[in-house]
N, C-alpha and C positions, 0 to 999 in steps of 0.2 A: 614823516613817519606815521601809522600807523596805529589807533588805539591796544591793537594783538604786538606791534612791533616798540612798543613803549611801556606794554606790562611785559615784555619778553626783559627789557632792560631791568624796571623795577623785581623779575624773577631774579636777575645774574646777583642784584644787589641783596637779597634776599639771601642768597647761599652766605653770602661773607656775616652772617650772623652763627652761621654751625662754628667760626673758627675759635669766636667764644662763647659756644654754651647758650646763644639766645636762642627764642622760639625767629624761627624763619621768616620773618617778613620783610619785606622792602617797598620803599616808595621814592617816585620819581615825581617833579612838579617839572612840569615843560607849555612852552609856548609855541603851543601849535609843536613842529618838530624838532624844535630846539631846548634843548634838557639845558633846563637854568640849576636844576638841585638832583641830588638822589643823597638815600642814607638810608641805614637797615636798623632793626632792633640791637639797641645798647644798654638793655636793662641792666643784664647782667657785668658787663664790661667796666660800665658807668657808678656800677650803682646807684641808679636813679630810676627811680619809679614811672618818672616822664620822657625818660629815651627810647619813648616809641619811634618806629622809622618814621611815621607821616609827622608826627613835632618834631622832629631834627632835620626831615626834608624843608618843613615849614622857615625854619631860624635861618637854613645855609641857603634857602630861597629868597627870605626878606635880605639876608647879609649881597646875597649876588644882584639885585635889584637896587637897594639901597631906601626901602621903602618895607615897611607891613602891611600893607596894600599891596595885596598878589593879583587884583583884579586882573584878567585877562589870562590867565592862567590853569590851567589842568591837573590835580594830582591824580597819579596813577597808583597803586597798593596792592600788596597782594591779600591782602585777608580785609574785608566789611572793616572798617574802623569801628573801635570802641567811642564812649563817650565824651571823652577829654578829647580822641582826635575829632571829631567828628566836631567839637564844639569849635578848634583849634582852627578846623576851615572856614567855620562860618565868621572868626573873629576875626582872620586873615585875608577875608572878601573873595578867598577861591572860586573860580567862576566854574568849576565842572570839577566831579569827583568818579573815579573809574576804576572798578575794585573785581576781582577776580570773586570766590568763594563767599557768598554770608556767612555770617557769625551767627547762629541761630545762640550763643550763651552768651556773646557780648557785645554785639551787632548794635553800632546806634545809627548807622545811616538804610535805613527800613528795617531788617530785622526786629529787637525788640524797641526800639525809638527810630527815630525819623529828626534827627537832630537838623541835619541840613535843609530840610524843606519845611522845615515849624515855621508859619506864617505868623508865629509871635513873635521872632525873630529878627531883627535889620536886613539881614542878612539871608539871601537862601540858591543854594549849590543844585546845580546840574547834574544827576547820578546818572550813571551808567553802569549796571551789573554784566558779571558772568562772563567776562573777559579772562581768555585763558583759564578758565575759572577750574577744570580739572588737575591741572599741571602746577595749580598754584597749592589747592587742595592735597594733591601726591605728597609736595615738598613737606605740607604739616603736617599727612599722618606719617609719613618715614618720620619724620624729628620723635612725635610723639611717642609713635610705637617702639623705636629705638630706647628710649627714657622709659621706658615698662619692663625693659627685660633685665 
């Protein structure tokens, strides 16, 4: 598969957050073309401040591996990861990170940080921007703008 054909999956995972009230994201971690994880935002759902899609993709990826060492592994996302996820790959050894739309307010993988390539770090992640990156962008402003009226 495909980096357009693996954020298309992490989009489908994406929607299953409208059915409770999250903001629309989703992430996929796959090996090469083989999807080891996906999960969407469960903030809401959960009640949990840290049920972002890329940490719950992160935990059902260590669970299907059987390891926290994701070394060898891709996550895919629809929105620039914040800074918890961002930090989340680099402590999980994700070797490549691929994300649709920046986050110019809460961006930490290049927007306002650069979390995954800090060469103070052990650790430092492969990005790839701008994938699907319109389509993934639509999905947030529909959520948004719907929540304004």
């Amino acid at each position: 598969m495909t980096d357009e054909e693996l954020m298309r999956v992490a989009l489908e995972e994406a929607q299953l957050s409208l059915e409770h009230g999250d903001v629309p994201i989703g992430a996929v971690v796959a090996r090469g073309p083989e999807i080891i994880a996906r999960a969407h935002n469960q903030r809401e759902l959960r009640n949990d401040p840290t049920a972002h899609a890329e940490i719950l993709a992160l935990r059902e990826a260590a669970e299907a591996i059987g390891s926290w060492r994701l070394g060898g592994l891709t996550m895919y996302v629809t929105l620039e990861p914040c800074a918890m996820c961002a930090g989340g790959l680099v402590l999980a050894r994700i070797d490549r990170l691929v994300y649709g739309p920046a986050d110019p307010r809460a961006g930490a993988a290049l927007s306002l940080y650069n979390i995954p390539q800090d060469p103070r770090l052990n650790h430092e992640v492969e990005i790839t921007t701008g994938v699907l990156e319109e389509e993934c962008a639509v999905l947030l402003r529909n959520f948004f703008e719907a929540r304004r009226l």
